[in-house]
FIZA-492218 format. One line per 4 residues: number of its first residue (from 0); their letters; for each residue x, y, z of C-alpha. Coordinates in nm, 4 decimals, padded with zeros to 6 digits. Layout:
N
NUM> A> X Y Z; ...
This chain:
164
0> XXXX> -00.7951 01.2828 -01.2261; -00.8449 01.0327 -01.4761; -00.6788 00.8061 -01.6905; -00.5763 01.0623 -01.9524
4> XXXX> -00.3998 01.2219 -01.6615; -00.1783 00.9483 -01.5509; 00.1794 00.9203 -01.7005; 00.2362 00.5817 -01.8489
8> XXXX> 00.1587 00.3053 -01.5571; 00.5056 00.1019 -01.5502; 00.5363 -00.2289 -01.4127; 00.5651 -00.2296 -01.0171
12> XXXX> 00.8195 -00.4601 -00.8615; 00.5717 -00.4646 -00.5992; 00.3533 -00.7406 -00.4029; 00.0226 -00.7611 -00.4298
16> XXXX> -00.2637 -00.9418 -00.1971; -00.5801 -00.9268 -00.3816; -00.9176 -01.0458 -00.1317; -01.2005 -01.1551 -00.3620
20> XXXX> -01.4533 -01.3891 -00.2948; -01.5927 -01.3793 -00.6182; -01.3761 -01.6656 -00.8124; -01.4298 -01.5077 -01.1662
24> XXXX> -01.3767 -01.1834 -01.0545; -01.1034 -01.2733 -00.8673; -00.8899 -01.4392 -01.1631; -00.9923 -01.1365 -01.4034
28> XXXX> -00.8659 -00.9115 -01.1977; -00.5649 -01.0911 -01.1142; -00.4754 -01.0843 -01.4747; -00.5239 -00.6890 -01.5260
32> XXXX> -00.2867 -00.6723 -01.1292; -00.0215 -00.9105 -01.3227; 00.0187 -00.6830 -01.6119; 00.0717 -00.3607 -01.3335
36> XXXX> 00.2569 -00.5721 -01.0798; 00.5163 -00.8240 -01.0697; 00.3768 -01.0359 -00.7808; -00.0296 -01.1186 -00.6907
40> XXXX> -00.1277 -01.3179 -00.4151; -00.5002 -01.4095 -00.4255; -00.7065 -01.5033 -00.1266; -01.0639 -01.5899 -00.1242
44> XXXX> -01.1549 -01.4470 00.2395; -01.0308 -01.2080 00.4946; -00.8943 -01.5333 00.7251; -00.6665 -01.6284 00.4156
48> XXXX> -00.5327 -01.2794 00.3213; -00.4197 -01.2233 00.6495; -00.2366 -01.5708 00.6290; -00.0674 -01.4146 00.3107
52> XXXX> -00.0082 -01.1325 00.5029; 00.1623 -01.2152 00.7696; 00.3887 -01.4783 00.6004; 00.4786 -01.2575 00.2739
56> XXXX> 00.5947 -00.8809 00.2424; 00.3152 -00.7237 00.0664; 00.2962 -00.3629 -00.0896; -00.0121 -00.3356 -00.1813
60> XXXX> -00.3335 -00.4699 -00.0380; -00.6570 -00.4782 -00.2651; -00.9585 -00.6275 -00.0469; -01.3432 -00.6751 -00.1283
64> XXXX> -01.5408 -00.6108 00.1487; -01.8471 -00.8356 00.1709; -01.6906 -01.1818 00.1765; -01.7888 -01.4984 00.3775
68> XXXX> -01.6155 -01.6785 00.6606; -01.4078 -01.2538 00.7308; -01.4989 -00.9825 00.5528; -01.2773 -00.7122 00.4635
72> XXXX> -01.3217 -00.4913 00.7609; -01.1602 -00.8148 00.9555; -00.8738 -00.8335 00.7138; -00.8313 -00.4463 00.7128
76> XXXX> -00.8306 -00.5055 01.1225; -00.5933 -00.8094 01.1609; -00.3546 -00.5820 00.8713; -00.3656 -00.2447 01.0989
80> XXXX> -00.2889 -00.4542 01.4142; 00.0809 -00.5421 01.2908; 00.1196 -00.2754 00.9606; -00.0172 00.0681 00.9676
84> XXXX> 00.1828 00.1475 00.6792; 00.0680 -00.0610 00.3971; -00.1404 00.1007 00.1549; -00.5173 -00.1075 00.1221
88> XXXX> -00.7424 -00.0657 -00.1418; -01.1212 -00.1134 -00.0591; -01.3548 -00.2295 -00.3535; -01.7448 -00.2413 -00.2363
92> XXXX> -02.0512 -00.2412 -00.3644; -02.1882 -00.0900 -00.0354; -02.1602 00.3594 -00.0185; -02.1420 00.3234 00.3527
96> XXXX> -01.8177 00.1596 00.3410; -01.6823 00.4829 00.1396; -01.7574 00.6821 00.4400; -01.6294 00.4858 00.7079
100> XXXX> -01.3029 00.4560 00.5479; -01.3030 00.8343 00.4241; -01.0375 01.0158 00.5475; -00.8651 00.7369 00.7328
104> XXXX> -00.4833 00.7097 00.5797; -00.3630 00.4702 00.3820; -00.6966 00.3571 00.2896; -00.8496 00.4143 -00.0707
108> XXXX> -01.2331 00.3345 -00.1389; -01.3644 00.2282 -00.4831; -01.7610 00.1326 -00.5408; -01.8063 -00.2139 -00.7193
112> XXXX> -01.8698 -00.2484 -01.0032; -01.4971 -00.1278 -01.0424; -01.3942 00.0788 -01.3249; -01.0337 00.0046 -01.4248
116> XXXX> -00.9848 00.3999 -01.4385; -01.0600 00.4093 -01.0703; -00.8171 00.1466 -00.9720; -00.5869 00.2626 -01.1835
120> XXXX> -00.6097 00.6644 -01.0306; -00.5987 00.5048 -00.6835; -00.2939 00.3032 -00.7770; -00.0868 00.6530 -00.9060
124> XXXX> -00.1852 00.8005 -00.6035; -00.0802 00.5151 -00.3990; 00.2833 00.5373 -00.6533; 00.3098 00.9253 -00.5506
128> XXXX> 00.2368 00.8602 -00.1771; 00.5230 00.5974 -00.1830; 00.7516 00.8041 -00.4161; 00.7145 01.1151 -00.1884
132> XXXX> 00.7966 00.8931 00.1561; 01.0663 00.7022 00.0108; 01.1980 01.0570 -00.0999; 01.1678 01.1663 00.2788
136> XXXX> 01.3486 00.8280 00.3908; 01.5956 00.9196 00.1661; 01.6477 01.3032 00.2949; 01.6441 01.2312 00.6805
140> XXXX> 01.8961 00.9438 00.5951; 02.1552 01.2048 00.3911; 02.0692 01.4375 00.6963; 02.1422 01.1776 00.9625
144> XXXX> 02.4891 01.0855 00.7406; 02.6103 01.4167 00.7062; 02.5086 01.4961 01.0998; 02.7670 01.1997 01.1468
148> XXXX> 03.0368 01.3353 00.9027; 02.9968 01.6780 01.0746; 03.0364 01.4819 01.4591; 03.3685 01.3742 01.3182
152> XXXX> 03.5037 01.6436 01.1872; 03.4390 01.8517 01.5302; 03.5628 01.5916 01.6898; 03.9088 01.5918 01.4609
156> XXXX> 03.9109 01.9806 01.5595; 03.7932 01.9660 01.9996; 03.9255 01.6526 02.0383; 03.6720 01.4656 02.2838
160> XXXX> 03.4718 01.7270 02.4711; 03.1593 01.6425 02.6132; 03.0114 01.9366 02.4363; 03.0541 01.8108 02.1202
């Protein structure tokens, strides 16, 4: 998939922690996230991400990986401890990383230097992945109302039997 693929990218109303040690990476970035997302928290290591973390609800997690004082493999840690939900991207420079992450849900891989097509596939797939469970949520919620709404209704016609 590439860009030419993706239906038109519409604002998120969605939080987003960006890791980068990198200053003037991290602040050009954060201006392409801001135009894609309403909300970007920036952190400079793996120590303060997960500080963001844990204090804000975040949909989106966007990590470097080679970073001083905790890298992102520490961050991705500390985040999988208490959310295996959230969706993390990893940006490296490093192929290995690709591969240890490979396969493992949840968690998206792009090699440094990052093309903005990349991000931007990883981020529809990340919008489909959401769509499609929030669509789920949404079923097994009707299913569990209208399982109540049928309870009643037998109940209305048995009365209270056990066996209903």
């Amino acid at each position: 998939m590439n860009i030419s693929d993706i239906d038109i990218i519409i604002k998120h109303q969605w939080n987003v922690l960006f890791v980068e040690d990198n200053e003037i990476i991290k602040e050009q970035t954060a201006k392409v996230l801001h135009l894609l997302f309403d909300k970007i928290y920036t952190a400079g290591n793996g120590l303060e991400g997960f500080d963001i973390f844990k204090d804000t609800f975040i949909d989106l997690v966007i990590t470097d990986m080679s970073m001083p004082t905790a890298d992102g493999s520490v961050l991705i840690e500390k985040i999988r401890a208490i959310n295996k939900e959230v969706p993390i991207i990893v940006m490296t420079g490093h192929s290995e990383f690709t591969e240890i992450y490979k396969g493992i849900e949840n968690i998206y891989t792009i090699i440094k230097p990052v093309d903005l097509n990349d991000l931007l596939v990883s981020i529809k797939g990340i919008e489909k992945r959401i769509k499609r469970s929030k669509e789920i949520n949404n079923a097994y919620s009707q299913l569990q109302d209208a399982q109540v709404e049928a309870r009643k209704v037998l109940k209305d016609l048995w009365g209270d039997r056990e066996d209903v």
